[in-house]
C-alpha positions in Angstrom: 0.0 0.0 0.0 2.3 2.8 -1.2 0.9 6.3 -1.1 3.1 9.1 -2.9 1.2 11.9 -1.3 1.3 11.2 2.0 2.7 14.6 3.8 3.5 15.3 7.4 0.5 15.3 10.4 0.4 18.3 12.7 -1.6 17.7 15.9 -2.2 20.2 18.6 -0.9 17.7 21.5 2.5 18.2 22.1 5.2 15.6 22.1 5.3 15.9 26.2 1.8 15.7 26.3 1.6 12.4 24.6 4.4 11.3 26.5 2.1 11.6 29.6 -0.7 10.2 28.3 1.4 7.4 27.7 2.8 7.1 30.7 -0.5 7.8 32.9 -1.9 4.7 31.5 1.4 2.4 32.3 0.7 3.8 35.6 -3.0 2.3 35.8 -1.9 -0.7 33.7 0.5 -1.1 37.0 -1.6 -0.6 39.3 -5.0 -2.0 38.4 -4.7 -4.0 35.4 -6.4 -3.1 32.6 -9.2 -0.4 32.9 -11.2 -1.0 30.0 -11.7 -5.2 30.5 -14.8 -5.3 28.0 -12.4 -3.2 25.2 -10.4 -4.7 22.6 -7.2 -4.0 21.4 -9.1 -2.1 18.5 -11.1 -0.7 20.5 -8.1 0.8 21.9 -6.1 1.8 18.9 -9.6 3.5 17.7 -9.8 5.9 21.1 -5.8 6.5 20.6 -6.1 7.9 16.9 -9.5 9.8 17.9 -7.5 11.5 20.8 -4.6 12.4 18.8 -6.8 13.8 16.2 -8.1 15.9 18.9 -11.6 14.1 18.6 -11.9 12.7 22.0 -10.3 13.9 25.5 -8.1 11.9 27.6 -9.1 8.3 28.5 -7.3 7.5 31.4 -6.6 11.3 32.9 -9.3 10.9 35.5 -8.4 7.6 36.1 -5.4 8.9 37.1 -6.0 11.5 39.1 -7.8 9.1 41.6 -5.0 6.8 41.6 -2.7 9.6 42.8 -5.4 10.9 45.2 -5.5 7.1 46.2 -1.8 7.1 46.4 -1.4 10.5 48.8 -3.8 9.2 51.4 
């Protein structure tokens, strides 16, 4: 599948903010497992495209946060 016109993507997330994205949902991965047990891997892959795109927020942000509440307690 060879596409000549392909050109460079420009997204309004910042490198560091994918980073953390990445990194918050290690963290729950860590801690709890999966968070999303009825998802597939698709399923997945779909949300991650949509939120780089800018389509959907953060899946695992407030997930997060109440972990790290969790944590400070």
């Amino acid at each position: 599948m060879c596409n000549e016109f392909k050109r460079l993507f420009t997204t309004a997330l910042t490198r560091s903010e994918l980073e953390r994205e990445i990194a918050m949902a290690e963290a729950l991965i860590e801690h709890d497992g999966t968070g999303f047990p009825d998802s597939s891997f698709e399923d997945g892959y779909i949300a991650a495209i949509n939120f780089v795109l800018g389509n959907e927020m953060s899946n695992v942000e407030e997930e997060y946060k109440q972990l790290r509440g969790d944590q400070d307690e």
